[in-house]
C-alpha positions as CSV (number, residue, x, y, z in Angstrom):
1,X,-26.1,-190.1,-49.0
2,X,-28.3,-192.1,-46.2
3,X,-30.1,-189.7,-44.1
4,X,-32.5,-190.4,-41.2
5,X,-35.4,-188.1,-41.1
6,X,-36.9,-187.4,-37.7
7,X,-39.9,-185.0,-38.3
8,X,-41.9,-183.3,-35.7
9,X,-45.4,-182.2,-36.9
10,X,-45.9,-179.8,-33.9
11,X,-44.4,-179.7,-30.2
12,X,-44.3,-182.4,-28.0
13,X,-46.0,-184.5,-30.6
14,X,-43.9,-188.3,-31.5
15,X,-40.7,-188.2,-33.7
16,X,-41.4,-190.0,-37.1
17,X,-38.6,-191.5,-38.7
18,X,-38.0,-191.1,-42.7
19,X,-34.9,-193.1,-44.0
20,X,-33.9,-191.1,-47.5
21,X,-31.3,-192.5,-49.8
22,X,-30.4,-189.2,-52.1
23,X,-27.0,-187.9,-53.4
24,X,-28.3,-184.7,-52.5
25,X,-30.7,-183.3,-50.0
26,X,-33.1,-180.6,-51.0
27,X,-35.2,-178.6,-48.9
28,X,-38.0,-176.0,-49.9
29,X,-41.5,-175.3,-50.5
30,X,-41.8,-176.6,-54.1
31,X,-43.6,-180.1,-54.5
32,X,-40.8,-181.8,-56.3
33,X,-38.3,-180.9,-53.0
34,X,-37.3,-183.8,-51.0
35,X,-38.0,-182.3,-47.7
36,X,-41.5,-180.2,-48.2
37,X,-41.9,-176.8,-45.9
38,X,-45.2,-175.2,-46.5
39,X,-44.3,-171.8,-46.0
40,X,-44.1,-168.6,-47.8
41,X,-40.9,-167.2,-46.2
42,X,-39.6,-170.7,-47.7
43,X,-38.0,-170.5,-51.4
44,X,-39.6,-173.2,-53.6
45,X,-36.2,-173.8,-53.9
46,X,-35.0,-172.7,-50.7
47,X,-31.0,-174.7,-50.1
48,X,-29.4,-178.4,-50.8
49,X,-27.3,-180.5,-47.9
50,X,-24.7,-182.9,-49.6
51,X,-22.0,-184.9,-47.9
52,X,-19.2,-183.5,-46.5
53,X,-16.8,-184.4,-44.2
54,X,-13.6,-183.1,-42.6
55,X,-11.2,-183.5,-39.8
56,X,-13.2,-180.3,-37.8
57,X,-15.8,-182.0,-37.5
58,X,-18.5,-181.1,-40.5
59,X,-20.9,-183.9,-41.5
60,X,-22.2,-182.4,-44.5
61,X,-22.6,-178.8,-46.4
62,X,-25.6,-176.8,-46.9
63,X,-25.6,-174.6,-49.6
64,X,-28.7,-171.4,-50.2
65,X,-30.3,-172.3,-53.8
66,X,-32.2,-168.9,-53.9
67,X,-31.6,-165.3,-52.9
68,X,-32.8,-166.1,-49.1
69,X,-30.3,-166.0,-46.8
70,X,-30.0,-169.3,-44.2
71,X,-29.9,-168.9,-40.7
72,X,-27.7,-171.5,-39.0
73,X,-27.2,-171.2,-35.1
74,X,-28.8,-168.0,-35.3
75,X,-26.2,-166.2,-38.1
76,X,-26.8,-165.3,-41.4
77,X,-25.3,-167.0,-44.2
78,X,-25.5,-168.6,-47.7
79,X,-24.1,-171.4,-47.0
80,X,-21.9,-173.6,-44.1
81,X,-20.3,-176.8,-43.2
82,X,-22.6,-178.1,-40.9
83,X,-22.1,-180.2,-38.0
84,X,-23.7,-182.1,-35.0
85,X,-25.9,-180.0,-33.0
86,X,-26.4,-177.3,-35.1
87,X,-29.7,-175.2,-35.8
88,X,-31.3,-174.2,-39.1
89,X,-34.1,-171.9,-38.9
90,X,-36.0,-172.1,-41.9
91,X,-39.4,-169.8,-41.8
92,X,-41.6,-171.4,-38.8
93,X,-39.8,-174.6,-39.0
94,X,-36.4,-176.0,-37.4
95,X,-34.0,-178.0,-38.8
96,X,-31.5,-180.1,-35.7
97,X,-28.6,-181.9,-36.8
98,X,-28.0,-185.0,-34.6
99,X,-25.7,-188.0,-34.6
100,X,-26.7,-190.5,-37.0
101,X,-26.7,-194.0,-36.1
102,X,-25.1,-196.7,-37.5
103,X,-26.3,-197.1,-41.6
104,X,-26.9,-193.3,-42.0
105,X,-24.6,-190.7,-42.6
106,X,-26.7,-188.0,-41.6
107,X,-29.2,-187.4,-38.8
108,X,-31.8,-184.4,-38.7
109,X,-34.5,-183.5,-36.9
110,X,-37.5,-181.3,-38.5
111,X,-39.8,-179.6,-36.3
112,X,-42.7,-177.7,-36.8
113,X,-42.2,-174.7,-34.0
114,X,-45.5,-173.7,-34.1
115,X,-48.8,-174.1,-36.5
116,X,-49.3,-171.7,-39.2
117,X,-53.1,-170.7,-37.7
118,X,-51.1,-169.6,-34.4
119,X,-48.5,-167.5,-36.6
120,X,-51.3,-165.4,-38.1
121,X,-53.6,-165.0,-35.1
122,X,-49.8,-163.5,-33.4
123,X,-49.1,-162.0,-36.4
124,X,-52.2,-159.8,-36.7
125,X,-52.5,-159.0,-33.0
126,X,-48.3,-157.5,-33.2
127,X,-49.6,-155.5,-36.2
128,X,-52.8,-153.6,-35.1
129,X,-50.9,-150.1,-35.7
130,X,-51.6,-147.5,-37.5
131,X,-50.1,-144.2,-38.7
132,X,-51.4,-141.7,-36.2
133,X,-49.6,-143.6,-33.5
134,X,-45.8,-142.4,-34.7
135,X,-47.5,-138.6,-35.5
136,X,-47.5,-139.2,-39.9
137,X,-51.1,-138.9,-41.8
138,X,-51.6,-140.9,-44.2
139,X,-51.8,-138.0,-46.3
140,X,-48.4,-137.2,-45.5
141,X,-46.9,-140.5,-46.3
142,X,-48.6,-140.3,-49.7
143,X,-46.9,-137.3,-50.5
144,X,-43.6,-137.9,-49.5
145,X,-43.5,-141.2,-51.3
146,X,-45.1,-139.6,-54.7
147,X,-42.1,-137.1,-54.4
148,X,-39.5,-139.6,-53.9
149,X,-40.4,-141.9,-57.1
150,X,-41.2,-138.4,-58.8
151,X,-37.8,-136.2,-58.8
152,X,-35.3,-138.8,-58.8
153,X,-37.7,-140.8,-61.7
154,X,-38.8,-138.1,-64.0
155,X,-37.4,-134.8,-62.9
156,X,-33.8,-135.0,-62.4
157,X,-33.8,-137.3,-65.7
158,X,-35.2,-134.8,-67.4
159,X,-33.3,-131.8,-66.2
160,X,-29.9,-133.3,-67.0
161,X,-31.5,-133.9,-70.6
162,X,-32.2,-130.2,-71.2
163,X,-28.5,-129.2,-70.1
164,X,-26.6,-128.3,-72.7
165,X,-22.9,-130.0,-73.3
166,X,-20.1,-128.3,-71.8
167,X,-17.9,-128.1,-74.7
168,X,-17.9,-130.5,-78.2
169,X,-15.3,-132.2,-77.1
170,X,-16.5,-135.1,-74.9
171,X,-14.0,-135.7,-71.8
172,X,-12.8,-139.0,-70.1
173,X,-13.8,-138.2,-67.1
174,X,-17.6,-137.5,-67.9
175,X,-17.6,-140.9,-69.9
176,X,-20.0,-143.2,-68.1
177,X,-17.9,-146.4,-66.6
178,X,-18.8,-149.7,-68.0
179,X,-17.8,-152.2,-65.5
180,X,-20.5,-154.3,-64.1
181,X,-23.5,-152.6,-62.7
182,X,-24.1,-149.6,-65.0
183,X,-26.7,-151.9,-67.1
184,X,-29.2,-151.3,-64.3
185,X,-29.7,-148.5,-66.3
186,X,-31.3,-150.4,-69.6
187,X,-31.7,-153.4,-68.5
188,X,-34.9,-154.7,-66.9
189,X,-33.8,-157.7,-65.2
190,X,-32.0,-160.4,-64.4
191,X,-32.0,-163.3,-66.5
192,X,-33.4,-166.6,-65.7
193,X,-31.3,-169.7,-64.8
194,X,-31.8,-171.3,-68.0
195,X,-31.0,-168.7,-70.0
196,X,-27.6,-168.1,-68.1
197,X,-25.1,-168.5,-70.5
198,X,-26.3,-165.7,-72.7
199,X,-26.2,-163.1,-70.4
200,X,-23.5,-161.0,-72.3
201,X,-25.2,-162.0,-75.6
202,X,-28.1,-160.0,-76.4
203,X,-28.1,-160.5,-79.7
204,X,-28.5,-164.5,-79.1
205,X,-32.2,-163.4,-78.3
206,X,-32.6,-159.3,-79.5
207,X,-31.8,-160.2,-83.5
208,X,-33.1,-156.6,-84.5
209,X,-32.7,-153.4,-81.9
210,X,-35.7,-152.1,-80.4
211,X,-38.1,-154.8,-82.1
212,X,-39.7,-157.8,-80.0
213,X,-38.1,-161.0,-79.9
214,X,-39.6,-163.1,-82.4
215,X,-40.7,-167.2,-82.8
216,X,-37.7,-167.8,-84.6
217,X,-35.2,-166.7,-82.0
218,X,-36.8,-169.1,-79.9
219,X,-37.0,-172.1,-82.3
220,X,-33.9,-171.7,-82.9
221,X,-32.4,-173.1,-80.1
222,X,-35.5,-175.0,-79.0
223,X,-36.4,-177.1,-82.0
224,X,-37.9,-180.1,-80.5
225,X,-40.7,-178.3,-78.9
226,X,-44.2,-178.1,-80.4
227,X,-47.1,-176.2,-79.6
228,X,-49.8,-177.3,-77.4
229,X,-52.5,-177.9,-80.1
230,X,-52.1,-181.5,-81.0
231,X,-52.7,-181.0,-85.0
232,X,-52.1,-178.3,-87.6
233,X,-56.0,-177.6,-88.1
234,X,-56.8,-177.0,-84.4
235,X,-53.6,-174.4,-84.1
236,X,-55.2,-172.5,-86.4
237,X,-58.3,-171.7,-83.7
238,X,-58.3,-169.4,-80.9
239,X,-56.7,-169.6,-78.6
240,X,-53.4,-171.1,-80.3
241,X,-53.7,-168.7,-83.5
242,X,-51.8,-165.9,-83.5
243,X,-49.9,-167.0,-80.4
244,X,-46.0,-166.1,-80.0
245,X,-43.3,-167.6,-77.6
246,X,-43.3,-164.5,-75.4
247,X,-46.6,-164.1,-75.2
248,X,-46.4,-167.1,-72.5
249,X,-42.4,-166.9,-71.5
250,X,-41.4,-162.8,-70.8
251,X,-37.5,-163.5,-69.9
252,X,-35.6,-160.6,-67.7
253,X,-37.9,-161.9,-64.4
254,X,-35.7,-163.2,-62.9
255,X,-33.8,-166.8,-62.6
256,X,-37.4,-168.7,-62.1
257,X,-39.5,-166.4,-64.0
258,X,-39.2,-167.0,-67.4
259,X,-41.7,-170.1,-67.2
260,X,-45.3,-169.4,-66.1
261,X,-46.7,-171.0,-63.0
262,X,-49.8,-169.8,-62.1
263,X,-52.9,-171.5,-62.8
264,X,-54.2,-168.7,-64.8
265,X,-52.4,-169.6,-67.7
266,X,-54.5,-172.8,-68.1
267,X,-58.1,-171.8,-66.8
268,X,-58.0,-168.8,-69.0
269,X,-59.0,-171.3,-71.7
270,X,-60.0,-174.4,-69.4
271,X,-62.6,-172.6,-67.5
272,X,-65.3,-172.7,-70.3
273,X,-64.3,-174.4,-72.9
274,X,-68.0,-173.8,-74.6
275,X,-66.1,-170.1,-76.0
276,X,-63.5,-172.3,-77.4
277,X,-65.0,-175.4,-79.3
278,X,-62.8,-175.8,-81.9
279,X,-60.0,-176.4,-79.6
280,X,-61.8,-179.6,-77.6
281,X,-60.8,-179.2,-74.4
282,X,-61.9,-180.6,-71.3
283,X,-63.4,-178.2,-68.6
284,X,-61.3,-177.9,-65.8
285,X,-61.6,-174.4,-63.8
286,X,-59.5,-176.1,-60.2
287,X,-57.8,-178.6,-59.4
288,X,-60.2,-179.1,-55.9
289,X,-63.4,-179.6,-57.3
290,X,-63.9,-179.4,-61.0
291,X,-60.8,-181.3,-62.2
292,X,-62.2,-184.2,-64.1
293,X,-61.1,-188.0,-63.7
294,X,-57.9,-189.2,-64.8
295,X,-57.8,-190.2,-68.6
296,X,-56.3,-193.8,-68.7
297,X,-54.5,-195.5,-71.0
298,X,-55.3,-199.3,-70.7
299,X,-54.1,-202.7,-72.7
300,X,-56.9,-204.5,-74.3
301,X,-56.4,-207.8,-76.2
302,X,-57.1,-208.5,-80.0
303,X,-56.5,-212.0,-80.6
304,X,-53.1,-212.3,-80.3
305,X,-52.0,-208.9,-79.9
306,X,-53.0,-205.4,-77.3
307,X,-54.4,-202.4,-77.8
308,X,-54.1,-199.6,-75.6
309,X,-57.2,-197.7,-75.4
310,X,-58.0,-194.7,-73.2
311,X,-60.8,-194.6,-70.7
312,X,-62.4,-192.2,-67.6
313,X,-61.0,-193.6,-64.4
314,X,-64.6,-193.0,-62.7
315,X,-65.9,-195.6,-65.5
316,X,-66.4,-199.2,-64.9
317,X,-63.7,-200.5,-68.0
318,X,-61.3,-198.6,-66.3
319,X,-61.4,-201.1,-63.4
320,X,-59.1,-203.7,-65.2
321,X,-57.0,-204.0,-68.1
322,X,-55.6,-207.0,-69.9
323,X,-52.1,-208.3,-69.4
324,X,-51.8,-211.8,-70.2
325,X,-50.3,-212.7,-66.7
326,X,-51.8,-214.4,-63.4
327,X,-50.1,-212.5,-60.9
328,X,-51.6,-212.0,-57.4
329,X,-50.2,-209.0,-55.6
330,X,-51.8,-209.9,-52.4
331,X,-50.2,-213.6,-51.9
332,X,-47.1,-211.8,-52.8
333,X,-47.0,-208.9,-50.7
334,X,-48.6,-211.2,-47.2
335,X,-47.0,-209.9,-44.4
336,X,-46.7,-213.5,-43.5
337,X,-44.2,-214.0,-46.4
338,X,-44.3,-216.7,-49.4
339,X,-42.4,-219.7,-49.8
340,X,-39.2,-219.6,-51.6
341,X,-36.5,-222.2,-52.3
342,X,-34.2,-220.3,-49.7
343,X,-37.0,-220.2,-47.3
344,X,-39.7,-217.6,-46.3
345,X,-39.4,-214.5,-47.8
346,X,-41.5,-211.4,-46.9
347,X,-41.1,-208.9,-50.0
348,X,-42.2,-205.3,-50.7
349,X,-42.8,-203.3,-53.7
350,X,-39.5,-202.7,-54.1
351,X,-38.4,-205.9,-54.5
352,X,-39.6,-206.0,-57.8
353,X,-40.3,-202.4,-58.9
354,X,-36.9,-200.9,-59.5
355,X,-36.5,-197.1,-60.0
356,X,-34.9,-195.6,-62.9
357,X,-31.7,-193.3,-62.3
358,X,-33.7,-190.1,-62.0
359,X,-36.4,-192.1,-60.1
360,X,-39.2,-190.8,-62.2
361,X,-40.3,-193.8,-63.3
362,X,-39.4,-197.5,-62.5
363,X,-37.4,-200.1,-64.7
364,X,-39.2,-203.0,-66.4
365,X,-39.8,-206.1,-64.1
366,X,-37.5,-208.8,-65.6
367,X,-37.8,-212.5,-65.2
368,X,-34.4,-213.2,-64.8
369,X,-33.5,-210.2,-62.0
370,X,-36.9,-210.1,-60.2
371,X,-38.2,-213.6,-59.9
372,X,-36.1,-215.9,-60.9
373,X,-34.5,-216.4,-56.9
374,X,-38.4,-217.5,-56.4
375,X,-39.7,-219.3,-59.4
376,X,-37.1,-221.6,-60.7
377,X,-37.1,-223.0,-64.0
378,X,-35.3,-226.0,-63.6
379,X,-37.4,-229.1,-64.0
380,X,-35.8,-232.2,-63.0
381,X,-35.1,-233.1,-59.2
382,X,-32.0,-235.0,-59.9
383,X,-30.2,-231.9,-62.0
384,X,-31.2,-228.8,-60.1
385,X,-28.7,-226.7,-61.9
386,X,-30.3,-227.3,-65.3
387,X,-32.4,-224.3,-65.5
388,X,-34.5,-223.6,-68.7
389,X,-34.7,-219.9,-70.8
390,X,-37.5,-217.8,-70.0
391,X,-39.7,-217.1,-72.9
392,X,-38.8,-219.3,-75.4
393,X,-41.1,-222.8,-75.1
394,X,-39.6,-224.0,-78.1
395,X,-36.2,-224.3,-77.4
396,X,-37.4,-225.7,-73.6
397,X,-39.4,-228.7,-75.6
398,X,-35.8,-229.4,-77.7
399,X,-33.5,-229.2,-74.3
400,X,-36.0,-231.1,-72.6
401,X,-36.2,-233.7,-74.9
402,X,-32.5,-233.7,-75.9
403,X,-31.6,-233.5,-71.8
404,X,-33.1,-237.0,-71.1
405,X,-31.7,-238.4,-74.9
406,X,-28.3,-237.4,-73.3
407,X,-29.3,-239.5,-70.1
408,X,-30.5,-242.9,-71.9
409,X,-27.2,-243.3,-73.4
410,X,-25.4,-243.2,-70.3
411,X,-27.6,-246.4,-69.4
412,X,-29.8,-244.9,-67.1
413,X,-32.9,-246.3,-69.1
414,X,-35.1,-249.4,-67.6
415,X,-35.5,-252.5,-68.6
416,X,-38.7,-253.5,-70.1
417,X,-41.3,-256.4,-69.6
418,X,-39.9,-259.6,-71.7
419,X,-41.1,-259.4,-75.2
420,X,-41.5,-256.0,-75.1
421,X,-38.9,-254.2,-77.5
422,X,-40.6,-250.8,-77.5
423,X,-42.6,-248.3,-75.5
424,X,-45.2,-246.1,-77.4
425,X,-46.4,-242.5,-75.8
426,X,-47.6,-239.6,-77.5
427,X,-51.0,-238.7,-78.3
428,X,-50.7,-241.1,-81.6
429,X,-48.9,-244.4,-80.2
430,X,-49.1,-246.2,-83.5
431,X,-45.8,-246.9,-85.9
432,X,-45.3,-246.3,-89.5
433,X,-43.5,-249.0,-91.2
434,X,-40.5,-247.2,-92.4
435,X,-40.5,-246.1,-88.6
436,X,-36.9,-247.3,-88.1
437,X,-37.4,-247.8,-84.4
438,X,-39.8,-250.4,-85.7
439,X,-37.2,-252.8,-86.8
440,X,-34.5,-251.5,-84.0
441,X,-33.1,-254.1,-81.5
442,X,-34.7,-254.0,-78.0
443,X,-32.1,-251.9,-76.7
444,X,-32.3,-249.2,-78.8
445,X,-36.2,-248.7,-78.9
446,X,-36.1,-248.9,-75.1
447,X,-33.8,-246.0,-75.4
448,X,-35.6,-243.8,-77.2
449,X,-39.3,-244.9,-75.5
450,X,-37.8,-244.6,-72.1
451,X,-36.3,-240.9,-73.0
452,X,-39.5,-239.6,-74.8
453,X,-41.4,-240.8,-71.7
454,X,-39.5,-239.1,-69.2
455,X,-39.7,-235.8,-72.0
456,X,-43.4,-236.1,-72.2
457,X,-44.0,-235.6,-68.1
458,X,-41.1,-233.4,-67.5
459,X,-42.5,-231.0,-70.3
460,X,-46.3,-232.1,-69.0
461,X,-45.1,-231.0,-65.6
462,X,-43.2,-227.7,-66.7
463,X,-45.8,-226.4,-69.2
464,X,-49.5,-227.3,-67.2
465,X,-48.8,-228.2,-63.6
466,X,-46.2,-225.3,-62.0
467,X,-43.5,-223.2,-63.5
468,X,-44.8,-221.4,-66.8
469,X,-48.3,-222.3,-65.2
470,X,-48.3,-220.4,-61.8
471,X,-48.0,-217.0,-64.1
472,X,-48.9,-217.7,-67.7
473,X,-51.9,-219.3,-69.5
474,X,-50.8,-222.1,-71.6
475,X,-52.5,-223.7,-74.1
476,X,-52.0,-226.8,-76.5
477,X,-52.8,-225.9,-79.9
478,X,-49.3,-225.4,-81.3
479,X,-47.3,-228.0,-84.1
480,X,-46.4,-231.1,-82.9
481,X,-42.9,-230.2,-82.0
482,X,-44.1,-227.9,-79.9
483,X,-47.8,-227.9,-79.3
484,X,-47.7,-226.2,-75.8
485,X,-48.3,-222.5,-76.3
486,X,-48.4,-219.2,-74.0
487,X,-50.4,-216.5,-74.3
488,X,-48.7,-213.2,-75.1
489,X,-47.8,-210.9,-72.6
490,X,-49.1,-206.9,-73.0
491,X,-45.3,-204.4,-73.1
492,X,-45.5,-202.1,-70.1
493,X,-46.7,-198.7,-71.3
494,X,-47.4,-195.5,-69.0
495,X,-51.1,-195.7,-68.1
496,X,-51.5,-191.5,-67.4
497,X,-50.6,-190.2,-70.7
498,X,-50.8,-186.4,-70.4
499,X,-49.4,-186.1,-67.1
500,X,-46.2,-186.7,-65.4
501,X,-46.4,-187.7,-61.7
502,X,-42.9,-187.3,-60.0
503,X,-42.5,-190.5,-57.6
504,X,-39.1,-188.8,-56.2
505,X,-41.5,-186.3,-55.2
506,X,-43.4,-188.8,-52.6
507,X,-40.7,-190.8,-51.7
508,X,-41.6,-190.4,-48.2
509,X,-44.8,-192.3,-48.6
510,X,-45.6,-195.9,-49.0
511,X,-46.5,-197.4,-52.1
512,X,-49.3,-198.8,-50.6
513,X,-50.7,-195.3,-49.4
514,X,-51.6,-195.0,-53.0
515,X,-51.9,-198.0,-54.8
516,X,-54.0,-201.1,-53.0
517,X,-52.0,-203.5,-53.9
518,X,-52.1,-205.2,-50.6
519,X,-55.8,-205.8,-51.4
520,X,-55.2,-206.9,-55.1
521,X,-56.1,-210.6,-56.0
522,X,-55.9,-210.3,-60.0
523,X,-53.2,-209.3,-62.2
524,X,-55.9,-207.6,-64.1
525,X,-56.6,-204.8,-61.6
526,X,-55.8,-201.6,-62.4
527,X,-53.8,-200.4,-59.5
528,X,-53.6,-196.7,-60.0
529,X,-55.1,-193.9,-57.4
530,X,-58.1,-192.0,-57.9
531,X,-58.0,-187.9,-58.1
532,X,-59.7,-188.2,-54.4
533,X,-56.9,-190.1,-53.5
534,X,-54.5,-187.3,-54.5
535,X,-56.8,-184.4,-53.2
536,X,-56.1,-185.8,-49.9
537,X,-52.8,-184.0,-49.8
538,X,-52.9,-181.8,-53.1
539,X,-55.0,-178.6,-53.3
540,X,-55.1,-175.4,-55.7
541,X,-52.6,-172.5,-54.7
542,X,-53.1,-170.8,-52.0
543,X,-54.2,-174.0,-50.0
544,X,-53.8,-173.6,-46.0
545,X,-53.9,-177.3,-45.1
546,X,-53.2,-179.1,-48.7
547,X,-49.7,-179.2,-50.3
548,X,-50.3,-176.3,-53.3
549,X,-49.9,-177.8,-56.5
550,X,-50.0,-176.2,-59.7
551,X,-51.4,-177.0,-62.9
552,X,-47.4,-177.3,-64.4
553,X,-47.0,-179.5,-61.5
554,X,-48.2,-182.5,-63.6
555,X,-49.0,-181.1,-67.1
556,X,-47.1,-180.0,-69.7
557,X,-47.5,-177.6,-72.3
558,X,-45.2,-178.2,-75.1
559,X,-46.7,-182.2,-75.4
560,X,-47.4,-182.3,-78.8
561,X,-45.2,-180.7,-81.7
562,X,-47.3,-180.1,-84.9
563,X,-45.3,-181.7,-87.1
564,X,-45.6,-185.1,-85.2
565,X,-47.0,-188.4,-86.9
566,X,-50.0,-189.9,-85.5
567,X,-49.0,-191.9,-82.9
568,X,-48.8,-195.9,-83.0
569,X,-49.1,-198.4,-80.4
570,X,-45.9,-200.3,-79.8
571,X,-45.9,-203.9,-80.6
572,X,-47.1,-206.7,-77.7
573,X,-44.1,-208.0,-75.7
574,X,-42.8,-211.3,-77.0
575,X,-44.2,-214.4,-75.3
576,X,-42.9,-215.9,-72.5
């Protein structure tokens, strides 16, 4: 679905135009929601627009995702076809549909009504009342609430418990019903989303009546998850020893409570890490101002292969990392353009770095989908549609040398000087004597010279003057049949490994805002954005100005099972 975003920071400021490309539109106050509404009457997950259309009218559906109702055109509801000029009042902000222009199915306009500071200041000023004005003491309304939770709570209960049963025979019509709704009784919650499917299934989770539910029930469906020490010696230390599942996860909380999200769950132990020093962990008591820098995991080369090897961002070998390529960002991304064999083309960051299908990550650039309409690998004028394989210099010295064989015995080769039979090149010119070019008729010897010549500056021209050299380093140290060599390239690995950072979540910026690429004249520059960078827009719960962002929001707990093998670096890429 192609929506247009006009957003409105405050009244009478300029419209700002988002183009979104989304099969579904989600809107709420959670940081991985496409359309982000910082405030509290806002679910984290408040309701989803997808496309709908129908002869009355409707250009798409919104549906509620939690137990807040919508209001659409002033009416409560959970959920309504929605169509052009409608309202959507979500907390202080308001949500226009409008006609969407040609490319876009969908148009809306976001506008913030009025600034959260105003809301409070009208806010406190509508509440300055207090209990004498309506005639009750506070005294009073303690009272009256104490015996409303106390008879219907403890004394009625008890009561019916002490009355003795009618008769020994037990009738129908005193037999509680068991339809929906009597649980409320027993039961002390809902359950959460991802627990669903069991709800009529107690014992899935409750093995043994009236006794906690243990590890096992857990592990038993979640087998792939591992505890959050990273080896078997360091689970044995506070705080992991002696830890269960539902010490962390207490289900019954409703459908998004079974997972903890508060930041309490990590400082507990993060805060001072000197109580704790068997576990080794970093101290980290906020995200604002004590979070250290990011831990990065960067490609060094060994001879002929990479290593990946982790360093503080705030460090100066964090500034670069080895990759085997010459690629400057800058002379690609000139807004100017570069030159290209269909012309000027101006590209963005997109042109080359493709998202994956849940767009938390991107695909690997390939040579063939990404650059090849740029850097062709053809190398001889007069055949442009001979193109030669990427990554593979042997086989282009044999088609290259073969290709212009091919063409000396169509006649294509020269004639040479009288006298002059043969025509030596190579770095040794000299002929053995059972050489059988040596004793071949003129013809012949001018054939194969005149092909090995052309072979020797075609492959010259290929391998150390332009195509593998604009982006490779090549060297000439291999065998004779094919002494031109490139330098290995280092695999693409993730550089923040113990975090996640959700791109779909800032789809609404530009690459650029983060990463100065623009700026970036070596393909050795490490590209990534500082923690300032993200504090710009990211603070600790509870944040007035800064999106709140949890410690879950980019860590995970379960990272490394205890059973895992050390881990091993993957293998460098093959070479171009």
């Amino acid at each position: 679905m192609r929506v247009l975003l006009h957003t409105i920071a405050q009244a009478g400021a300029p419209a700002t135009e988002t183009p979104l490309d989304l099969p579904t539109l989600r809107l709420g106050r959670g940081s991985d929601q496409d359309v982000l509404l910082a405030d509290l009457r806002v679910a984290l997950a408040h309701a989803e627009i997808t496309p709908r259309k129908s002869l009355l009218g409707a250009v798409a559906h919104i549906e509620a995702k939690a137990r807040l109702p919508l209001w659409i055109n002033g009416r409560q509801t959970s959920g309504d076809d929605l169509r052009i000029g409608d309202v959507i009042e979500l907390g202080r902000y308001r949500l226009t549909v409008l006609k969407a222009r040609a490319g876009f199915e969908l148009a809306l306009q976001l506008e913030e009504r009025f600034a959260a500071h105003d809301e409070r200041q009208q806010r406190r000023k509508s509440l300055r009342m207090d209990l004498q004005q309506v005639g009750v003491s506070k005294r009073g309304w303690a009272w009256g609430l104490f015996l409303a939770v106390l008879i219907p709570g403890l004394l009625l209960p008890l009561w019916f418990a002490q009355q003795p049963p009618a008769s020994a025979e037990i009738s129908r019509e005193r037999t509680l019903p068991s339809g929906p709704g009597f649980d409320i009784l027993w039961n002390s919650g809902p359950l959460s989303s991802a627990h669903h499917a069991l709800q009529n299934d107690c014992k899935a989770c409750h093995v043994e009546p009236f006794a906690q539910v243990s590890d096992a029930s857990c592990t038993g469906c979640h087998s792939e998850l591992g505890n959050h020490a990273s080896s078997i010696e360091v689970a044995g230390q506070p705080p992991f020893a002696g830890q269960q599942c539902t010490d962390c996860h207490r289900e019954h909380n409703g459908l998004t409570g079974l997972t903890p999200r508060e930041d309490a769950a990590c400082t507990s132990c993060h805060a001072d890490p000197a109580d704790r020093p068997g576990a080794k962990l970093l101290p980290v008591k906020d995200f604002t101002h004590s979070h250290p820098a990011f831990a990065l995991s960067l490609a060094r080369q060994d001879g002929k292969n990479f290593v990946w090897k982790e360093f503080r961002q705030d460090s100066p070998e964090a500034k670069r990392q080895d990759t085997g390529l010459k690629f400057p960002h800058d002379l690609h991304l000139s807004p100017k353009g570069i030159a290209g064999p269909d012309g000027n083309a101006v590209l963005e960051c997109d042109s080359c770095h493709t998202p994956n299908a849940d767009r938390s990550g991107f695909l690997p650039t390939q040579m063939e989908t990404h650059c090849a309409s740029c850097h062709r690998l053809d190398f001889d004028a007069a055949a442009p549609d001979h193109e030669l394989p990427h990554g593979k210099p042997e086989q282009v010295v044999r088609i290259v040398r073969d290709y212009y064989k091919a063409l000396a015995l169509t006649g294509v080769a020269p004639p040479l000087p009288t006298g002059q039979s043969t025509v030596k090149t190579g770095p040794d010119a000299r002929q053995r004597p059972d050489d059988p070019r040596a004793n071949a008729p003129a013809p012949v010897g001018r054939t194969v010279a005149w092909a090995e010549a052309r072979a020797e500056t075609a492959l010259r021209d290929v391998f150390e003057r332009r195509t593998c050299f604009y982006c490779h380093a090549v060297s000439t140290d291999g065998p004779p049949e094919a002494r031109w060599q490139i330098a290995p390239v280092a695999a693409p690995q993730t550089a923040l490994k113990g975090s996640a950072f959700p791109h779909s979540a800032h789809s609404t910026e530009n690459c650029t805002s983060c990463h100065a690429a623009e700026t970036s004249k070596h393909s050795e520059d490490v590209l990534l954005p500082d923690i300032s960078s993200c504090r710009e827009c990211h603070g600790d719960t509870g944040a007035m100005t800064e999106t709140p962002t949890t410690c879950q929001s980019c860590h995970g707990y379960h990272s490394h099972p205890l059973t895992a093998p050390v881990a091993t670096l993957p293998p460098a890429a093959p070479a171009p």
